[in-house]
Residue frames relative to the residue before (quaternion, step in Angstrom):
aa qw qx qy qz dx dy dz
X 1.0000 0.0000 0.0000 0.0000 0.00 0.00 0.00
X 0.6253 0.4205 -0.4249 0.5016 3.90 1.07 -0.90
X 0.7807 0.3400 -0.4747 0.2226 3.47 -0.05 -0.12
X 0.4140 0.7113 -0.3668 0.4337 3.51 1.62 -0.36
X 0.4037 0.7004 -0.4597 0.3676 3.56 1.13 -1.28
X 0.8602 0.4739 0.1617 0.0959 1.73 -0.22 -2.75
X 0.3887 0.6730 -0.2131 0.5921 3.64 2.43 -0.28
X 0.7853 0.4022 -0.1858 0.4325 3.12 0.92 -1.68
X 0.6234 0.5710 -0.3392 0.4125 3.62 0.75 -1.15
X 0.6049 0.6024 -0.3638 0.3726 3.91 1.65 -0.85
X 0.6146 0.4775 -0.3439 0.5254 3.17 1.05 -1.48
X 0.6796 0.4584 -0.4890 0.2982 3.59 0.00 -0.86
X 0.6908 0.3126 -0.3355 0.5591 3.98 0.83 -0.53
X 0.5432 0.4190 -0.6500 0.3269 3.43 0.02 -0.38
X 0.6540 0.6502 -0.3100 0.2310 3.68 0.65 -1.22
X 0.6204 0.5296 -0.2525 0.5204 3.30 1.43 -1.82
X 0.5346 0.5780 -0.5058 0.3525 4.12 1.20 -1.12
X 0.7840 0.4540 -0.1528 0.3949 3.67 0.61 -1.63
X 0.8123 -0.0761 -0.1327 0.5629 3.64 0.68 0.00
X 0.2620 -0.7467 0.5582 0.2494 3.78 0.84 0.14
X 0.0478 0.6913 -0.6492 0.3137 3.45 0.55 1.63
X 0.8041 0.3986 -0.1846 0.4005 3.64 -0.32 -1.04
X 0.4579 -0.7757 0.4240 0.0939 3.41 -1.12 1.44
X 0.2724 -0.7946 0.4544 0.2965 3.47 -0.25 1.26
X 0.2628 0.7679 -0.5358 0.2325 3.08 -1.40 -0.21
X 0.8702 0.1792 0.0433 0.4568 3.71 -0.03 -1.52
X 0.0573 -0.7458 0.6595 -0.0750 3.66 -0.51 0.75
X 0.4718 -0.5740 0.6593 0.1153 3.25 -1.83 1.17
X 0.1688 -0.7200 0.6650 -0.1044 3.43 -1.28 1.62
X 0.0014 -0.6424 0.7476 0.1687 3.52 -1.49 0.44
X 0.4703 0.6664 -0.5645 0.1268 3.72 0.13 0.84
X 0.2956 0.7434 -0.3041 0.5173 3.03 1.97 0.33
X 0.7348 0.4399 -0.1943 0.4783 3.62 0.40 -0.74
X 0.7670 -0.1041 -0.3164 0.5484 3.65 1.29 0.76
X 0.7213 0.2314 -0.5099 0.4076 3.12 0.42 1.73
X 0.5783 -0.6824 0.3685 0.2531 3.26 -0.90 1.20
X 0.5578 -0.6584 0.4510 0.2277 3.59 -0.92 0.92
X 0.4184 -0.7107 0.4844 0.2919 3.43 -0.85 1.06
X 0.6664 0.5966 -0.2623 0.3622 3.84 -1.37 -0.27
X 0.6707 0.3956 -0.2117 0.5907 3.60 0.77 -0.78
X 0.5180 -0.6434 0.5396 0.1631 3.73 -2.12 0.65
X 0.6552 0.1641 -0.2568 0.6913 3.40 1.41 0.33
X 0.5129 -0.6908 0.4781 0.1767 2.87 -2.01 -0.01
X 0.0804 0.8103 -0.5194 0.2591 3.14 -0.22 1.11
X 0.0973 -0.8186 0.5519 -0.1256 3.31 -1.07 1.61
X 0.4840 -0.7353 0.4367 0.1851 3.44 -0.29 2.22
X 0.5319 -0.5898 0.5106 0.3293 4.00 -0.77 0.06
X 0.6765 -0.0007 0.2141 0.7046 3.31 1.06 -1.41
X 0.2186 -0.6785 0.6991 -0.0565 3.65 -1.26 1.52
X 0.2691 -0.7061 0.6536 -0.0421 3.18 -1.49 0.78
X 0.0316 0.9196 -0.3514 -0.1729 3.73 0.38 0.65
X 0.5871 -0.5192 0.3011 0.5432 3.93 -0.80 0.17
X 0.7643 0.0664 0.1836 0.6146 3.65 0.91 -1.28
X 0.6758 -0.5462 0.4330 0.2396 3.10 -1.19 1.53
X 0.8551 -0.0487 -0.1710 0.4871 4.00 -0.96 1.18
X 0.0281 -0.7322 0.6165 -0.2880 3.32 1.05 1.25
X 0.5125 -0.4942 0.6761 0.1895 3.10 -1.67 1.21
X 0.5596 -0.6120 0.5518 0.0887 3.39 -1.85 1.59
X 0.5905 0.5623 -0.4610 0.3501 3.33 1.03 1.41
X 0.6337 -0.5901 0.2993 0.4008 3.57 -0.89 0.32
X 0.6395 0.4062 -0.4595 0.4636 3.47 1.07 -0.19
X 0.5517 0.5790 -0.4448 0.4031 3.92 0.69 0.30
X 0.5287 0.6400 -0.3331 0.4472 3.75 1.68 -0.09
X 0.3221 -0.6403 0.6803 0.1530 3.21 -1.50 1.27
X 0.7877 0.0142 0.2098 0.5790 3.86 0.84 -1.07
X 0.0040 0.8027 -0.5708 -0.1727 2.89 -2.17 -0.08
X 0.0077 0.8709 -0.4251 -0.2466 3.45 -0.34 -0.62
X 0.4461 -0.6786 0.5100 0.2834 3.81 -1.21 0.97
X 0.3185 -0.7623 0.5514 0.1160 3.57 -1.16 0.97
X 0.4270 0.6118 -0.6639 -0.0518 3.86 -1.02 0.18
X 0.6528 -0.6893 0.2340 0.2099 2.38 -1.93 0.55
X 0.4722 0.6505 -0.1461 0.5767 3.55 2.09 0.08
X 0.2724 -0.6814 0.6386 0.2318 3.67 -1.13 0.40
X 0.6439 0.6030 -0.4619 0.0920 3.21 -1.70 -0.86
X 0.7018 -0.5769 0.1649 0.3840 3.26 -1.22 0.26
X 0.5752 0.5514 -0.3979 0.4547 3.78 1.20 0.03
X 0.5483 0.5137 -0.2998 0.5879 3.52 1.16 -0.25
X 0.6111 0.6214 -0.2277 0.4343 3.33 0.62 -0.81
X 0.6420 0.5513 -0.1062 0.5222 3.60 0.64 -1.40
X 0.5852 0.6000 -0.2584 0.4805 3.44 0.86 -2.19
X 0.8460 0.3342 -0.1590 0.3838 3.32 -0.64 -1.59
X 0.7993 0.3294 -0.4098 0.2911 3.34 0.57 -0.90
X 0.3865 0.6390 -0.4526 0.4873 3.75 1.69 0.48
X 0.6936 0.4771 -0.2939 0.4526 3.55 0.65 -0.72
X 0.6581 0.4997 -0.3069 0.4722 3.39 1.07 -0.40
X 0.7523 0.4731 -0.2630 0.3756 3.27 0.76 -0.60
X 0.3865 0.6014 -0.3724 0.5918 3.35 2.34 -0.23
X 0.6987 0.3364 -0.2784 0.5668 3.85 0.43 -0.74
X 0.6579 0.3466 -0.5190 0.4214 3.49 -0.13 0.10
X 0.6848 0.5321 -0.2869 0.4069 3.37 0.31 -1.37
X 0.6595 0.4261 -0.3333 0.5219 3.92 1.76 -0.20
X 0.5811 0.5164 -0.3810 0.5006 3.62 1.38 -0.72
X 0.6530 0.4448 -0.3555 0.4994 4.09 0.82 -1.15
X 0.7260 0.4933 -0.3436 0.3340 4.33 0.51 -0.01
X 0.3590 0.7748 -0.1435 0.5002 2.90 2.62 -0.89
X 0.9306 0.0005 0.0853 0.3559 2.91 -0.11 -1.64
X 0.4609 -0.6062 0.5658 0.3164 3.98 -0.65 1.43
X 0.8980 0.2416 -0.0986 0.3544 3.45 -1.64 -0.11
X 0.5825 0.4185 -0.4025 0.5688 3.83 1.57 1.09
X 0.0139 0.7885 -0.6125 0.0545 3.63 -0.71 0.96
X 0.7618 -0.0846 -0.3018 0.5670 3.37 0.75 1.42
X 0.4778 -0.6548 0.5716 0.1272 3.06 -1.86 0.64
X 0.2184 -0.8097 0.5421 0.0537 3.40 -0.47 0.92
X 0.3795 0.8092 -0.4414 0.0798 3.85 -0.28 0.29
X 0.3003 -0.8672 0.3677 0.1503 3.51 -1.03 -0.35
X 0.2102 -0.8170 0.4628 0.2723 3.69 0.09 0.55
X 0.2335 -0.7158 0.6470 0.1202 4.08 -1.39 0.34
X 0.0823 0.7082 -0.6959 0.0865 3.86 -0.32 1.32
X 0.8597 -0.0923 -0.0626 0.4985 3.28 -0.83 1.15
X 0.7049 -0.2897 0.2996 0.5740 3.92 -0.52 -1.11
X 0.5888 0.6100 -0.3890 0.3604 3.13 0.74 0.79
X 0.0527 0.7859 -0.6036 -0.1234 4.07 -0.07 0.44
X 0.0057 0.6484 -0.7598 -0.0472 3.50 -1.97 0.16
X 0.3684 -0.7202 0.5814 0.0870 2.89 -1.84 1.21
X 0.2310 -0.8081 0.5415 0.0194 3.20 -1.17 1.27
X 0.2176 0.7934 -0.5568 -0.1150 3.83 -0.40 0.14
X 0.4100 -0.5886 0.6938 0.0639 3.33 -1.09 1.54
X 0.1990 0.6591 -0.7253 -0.0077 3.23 -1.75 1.38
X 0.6152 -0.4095 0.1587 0.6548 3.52 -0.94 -0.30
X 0.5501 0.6525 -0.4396 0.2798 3.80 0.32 -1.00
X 0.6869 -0.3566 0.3482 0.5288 3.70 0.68 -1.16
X 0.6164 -0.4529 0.5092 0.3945 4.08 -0.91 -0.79
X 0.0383 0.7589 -0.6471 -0.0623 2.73 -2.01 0.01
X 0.0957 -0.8416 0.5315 0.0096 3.80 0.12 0.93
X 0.5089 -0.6333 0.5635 0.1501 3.05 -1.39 0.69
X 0.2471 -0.7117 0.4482 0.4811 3.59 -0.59 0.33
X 0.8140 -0.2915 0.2247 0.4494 3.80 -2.13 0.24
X 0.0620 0.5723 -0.8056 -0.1400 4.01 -1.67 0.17
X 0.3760 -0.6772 0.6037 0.1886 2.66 -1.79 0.48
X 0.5135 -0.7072 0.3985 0.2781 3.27 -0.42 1.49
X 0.6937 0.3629 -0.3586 0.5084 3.91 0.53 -0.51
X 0.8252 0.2739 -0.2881 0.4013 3.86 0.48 -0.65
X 0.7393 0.4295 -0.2930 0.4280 3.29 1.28 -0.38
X 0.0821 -0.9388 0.3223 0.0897 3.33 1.60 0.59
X 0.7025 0.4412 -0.1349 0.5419 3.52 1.04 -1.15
X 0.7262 0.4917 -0.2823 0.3888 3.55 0.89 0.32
X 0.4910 0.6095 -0.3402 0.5213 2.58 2.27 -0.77
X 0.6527 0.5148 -0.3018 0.4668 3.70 0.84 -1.39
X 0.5328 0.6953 -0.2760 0.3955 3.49 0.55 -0.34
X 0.6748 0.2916 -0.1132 0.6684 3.35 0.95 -1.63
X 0.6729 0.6540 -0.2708 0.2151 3.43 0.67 -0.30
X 0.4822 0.6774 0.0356 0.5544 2.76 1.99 -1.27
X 0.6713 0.5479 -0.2075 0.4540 3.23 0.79 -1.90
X 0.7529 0.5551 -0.1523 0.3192 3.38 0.78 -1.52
X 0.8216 0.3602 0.0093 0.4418 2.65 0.94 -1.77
X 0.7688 0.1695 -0.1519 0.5976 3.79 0.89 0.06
X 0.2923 0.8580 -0.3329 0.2599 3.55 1.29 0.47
X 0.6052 -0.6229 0.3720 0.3278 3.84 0.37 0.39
X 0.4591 -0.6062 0.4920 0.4239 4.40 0.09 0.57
X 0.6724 0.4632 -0.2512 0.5198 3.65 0.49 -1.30
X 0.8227 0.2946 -0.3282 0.3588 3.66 -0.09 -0.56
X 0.5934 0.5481 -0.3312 0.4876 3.55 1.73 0.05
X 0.5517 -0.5887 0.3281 0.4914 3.69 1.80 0.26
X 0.3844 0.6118 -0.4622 0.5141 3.82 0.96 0.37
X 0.2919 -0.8129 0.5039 0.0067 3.25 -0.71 1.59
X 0.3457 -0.7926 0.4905 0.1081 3.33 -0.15 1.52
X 0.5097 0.5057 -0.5466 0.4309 3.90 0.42 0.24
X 0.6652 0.4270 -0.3062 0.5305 3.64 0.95 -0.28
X 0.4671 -0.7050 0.5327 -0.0319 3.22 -0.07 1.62
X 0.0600 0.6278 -0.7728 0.0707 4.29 -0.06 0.88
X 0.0653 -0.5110 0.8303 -0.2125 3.26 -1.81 0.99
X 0.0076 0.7511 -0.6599 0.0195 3.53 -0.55 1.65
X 0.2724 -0.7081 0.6504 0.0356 3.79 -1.18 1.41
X 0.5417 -0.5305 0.6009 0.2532 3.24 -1.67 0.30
X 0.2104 0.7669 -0.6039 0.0536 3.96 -0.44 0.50
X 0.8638 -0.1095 -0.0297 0.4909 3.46 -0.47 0.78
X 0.7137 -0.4203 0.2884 0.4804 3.50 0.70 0.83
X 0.7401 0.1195 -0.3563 0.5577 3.64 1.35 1.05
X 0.6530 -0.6175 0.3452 0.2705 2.59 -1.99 0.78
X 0.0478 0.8632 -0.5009 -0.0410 4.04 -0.90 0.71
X 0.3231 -0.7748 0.4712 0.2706 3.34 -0.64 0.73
X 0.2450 -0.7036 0.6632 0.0711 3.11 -1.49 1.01
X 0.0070 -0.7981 0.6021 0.0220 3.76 -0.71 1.14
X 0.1277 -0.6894 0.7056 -0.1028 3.07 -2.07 1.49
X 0.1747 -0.8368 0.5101 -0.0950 2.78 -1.54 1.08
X 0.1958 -0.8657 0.4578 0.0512 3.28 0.28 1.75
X 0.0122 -0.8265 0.5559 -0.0882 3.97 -0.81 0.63
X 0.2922 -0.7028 0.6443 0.0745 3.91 -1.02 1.40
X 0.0135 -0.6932 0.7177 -0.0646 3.40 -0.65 1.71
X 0.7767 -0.2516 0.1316 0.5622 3.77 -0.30 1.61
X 0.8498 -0.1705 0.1696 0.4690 3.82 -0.75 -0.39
X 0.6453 0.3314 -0.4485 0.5221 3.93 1.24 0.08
X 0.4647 -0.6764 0.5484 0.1604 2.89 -2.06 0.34
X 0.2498 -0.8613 0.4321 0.0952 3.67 0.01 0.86
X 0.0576 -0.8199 0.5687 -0.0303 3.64 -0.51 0.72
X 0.1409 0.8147 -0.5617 0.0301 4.03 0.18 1.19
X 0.1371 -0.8188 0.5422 0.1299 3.55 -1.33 0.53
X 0.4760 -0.7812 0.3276 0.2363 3.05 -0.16 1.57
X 0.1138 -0.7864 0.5784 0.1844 3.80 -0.12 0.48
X 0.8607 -0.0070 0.0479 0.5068 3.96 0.29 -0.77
X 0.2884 -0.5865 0.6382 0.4070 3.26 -1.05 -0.48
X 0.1315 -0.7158 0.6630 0.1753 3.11 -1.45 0.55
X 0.8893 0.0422 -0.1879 0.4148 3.69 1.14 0.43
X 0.2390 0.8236 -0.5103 -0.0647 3.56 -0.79 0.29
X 0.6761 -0.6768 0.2483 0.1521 3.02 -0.88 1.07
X 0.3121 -0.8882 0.3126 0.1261 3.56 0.36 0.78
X 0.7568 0.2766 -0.3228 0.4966 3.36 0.97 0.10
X 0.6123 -0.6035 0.4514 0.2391 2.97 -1.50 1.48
X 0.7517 0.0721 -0.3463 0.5566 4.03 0.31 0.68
X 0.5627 0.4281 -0.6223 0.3360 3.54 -1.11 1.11
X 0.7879 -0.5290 0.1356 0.2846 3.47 -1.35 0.43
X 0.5431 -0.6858 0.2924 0.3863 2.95 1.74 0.64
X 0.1758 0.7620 -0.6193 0.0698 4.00 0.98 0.00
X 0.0552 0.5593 -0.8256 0.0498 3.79 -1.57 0.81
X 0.0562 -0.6870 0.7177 -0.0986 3.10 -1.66 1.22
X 0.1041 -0.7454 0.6504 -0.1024 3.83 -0.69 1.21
X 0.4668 -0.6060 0.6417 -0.0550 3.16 -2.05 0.82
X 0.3247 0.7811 -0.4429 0.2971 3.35 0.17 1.36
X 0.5146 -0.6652 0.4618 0.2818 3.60 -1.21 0.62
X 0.1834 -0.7958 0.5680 0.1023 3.82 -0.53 0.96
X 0.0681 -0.8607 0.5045 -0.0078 3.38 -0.75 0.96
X 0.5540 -0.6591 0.4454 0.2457 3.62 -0.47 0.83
X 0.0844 -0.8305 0.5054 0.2182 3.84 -0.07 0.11
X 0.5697 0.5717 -0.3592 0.4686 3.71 1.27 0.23
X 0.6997 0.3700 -0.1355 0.5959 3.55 0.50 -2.11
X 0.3730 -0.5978 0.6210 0.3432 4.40 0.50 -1.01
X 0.5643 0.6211 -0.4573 0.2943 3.92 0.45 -0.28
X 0.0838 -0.7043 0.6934 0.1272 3.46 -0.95 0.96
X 0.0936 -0.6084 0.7874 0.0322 3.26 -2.35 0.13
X 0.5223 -0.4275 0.6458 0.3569 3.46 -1.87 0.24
X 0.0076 -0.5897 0.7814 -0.2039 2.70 -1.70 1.18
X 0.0606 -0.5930 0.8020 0.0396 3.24 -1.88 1.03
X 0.4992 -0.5462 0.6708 -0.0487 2.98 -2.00 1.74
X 0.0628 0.7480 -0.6603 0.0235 3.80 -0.95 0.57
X 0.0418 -0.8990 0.4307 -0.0673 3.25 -1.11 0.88
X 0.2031 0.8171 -0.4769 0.2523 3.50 1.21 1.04
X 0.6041 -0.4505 0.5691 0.3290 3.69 -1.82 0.29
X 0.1322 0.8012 -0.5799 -0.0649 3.07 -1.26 0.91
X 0.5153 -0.6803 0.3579 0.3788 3.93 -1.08 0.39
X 0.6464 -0.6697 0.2466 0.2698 3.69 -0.68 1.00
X 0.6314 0.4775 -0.2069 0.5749 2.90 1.64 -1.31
X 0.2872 0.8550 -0.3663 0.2289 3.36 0.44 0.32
X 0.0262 -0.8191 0.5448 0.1777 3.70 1.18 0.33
X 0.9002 0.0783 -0.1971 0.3804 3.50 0.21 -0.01
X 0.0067 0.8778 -0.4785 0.0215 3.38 -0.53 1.00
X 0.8220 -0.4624 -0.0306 0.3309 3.34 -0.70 1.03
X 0.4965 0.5997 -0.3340 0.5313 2.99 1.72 -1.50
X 0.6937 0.6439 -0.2158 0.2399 3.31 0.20 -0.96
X 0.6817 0.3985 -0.2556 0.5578 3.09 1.15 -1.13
X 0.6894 0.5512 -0.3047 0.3579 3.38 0.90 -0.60
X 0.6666 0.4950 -0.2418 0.5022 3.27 1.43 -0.64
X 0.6449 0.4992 -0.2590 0.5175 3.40 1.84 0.11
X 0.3375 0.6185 -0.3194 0.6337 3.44 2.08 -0.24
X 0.8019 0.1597 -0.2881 0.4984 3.71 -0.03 -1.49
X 0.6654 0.4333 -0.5344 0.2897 3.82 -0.25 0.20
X 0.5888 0.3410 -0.3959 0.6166 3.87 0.97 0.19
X 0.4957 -0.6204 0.5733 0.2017 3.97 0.68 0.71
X 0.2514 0.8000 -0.5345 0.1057 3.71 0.58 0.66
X 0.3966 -0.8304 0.3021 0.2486 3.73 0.02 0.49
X 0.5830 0.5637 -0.2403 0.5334 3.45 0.06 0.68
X 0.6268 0.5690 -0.3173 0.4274 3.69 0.98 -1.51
X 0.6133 -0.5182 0.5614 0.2004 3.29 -1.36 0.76
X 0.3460 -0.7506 0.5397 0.1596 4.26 -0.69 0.27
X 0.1792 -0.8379 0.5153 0.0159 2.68 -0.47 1.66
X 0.1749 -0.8035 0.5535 0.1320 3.40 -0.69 1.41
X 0.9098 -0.0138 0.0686 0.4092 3.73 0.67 -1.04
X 0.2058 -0.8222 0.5089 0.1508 3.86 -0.13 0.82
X 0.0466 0.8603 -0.5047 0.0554 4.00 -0.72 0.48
X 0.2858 -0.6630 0.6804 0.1256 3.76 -0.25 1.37
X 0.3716 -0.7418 0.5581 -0.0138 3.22 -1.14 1.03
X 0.6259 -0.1010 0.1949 0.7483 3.18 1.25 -1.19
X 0.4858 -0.7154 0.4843 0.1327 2.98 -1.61 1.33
């Protein structure tokens, strides 16, 4: 795996040398592959890690990607890995708030394929060979590795801002939001849920201080974040915003509702 890294991180500069196309920033490790990743309820060590930001804490929520290595094709190898992957995703997608799919890739012999893992189910690509199918490899490579947060399923309304805190690097996430004519300004402080299996609507729910950006007044406030179905005539915000107008006692206060994606 260290020299594979260590293959990939070349192409990636030889590339940036010749057209400085490719976003720095994120480099391919194999120190993952004998030690287990922090953050997660089991143990489980990626082959090769991909991090969000250069001296990223050795934990799975600090992961952009990964990918399983053997050294063999065929169809039992095949099968193998693409179970093991879907154990690591389904640990990277419980890991990490503000990611609603996993993108990765396994290598059996000279051969690579892309997988992405969301809540709904997968989709794989079929095998390239990395020596004849050269321009596809670089392709999937690229994609992965210098791709945009947003285009890797990382929900940009969630503001990451990485700080220095004891001699590592941690992300701090905010979330800015237009309720009719105020501006809203929440910092996420924890999670208080995330949904552990790798098909359902993915629901994440955090603990965070909301803060007026006009009047200055803060309060607690919990954020939710789950998939919903369009046709839905009634969606949560909704009920809740029909709960607080009959003053029902008990109901939770609805301050702001937001389609993410249409």
């Amino acid at each position: 795996e260290g020299p594979l890294a260590n293959f990939f991180n070349s192409v990636i500069k030889c590339i940036n040398d010749a057209c400085g196309t490719v976003r720095p920033g994120r480099r391919w490790t194999a120190d993952s592959s004998t030690c287990p990743l922090k953050g997660g309820n089991v143990v489980r060590k990626p082959d090769m890690s991909c991090w969000l930001a250069p001296g990223s804490e050795f934990d799975w929520r600090h992961l952009t990607t990964f990918a399983k290595v053997k050294n063999h094709g065929g169809k039992a190898n095949e099968k193998s890995s693409y179970i093991e992957m879907a154990g690591k995703a389904s640990c990277l997608l419980y890991t990490q708030d503000g990611c609603h799919a996993a993108t990765c890739f396994h290598i059996l012999g000279s051969s690579i394929h892309l997988t992405i893992f969301d809540r709904s189910g997968s989709l794989s690509t079929c095998s390239y060979d990395i020596n004849s199918k050269l321009h596809d490899f670089v392709c999937i490579l690229i994609s992965i590795t210098s791709t945009p947060h947003e285009i890797l399923s990382f929900d940009t309304l969630i503001a990451w801002k990485w700080q220095q805190c004891s001699g590592k690097t941690v992300g701090v996430k905010a979330l800015n939001v237009q309720a009719g004519n105020t501006e809203l300004a929440i910092k996420l402080d924890r999670v208080l849920f995330i949904s552990d299996n790798l098909f359902s609507r993915g629901t994440m729910v955090w603990v965070g201080m909301i803060r007026d950006m006009q009047t200055r007044t803060r309060e607690p406030v919990v954020v939710k974040d789950s998939w919903i179905d369009p046709l839905w005539k009634y969606t949560e915000g909704r009920i809740l915003s029909i709960l607080n107008a009959h003053k029902i006692k008990g109901i939770p206060t609805l301050i702001h509702e937001l389609s993410v994606c249409p």
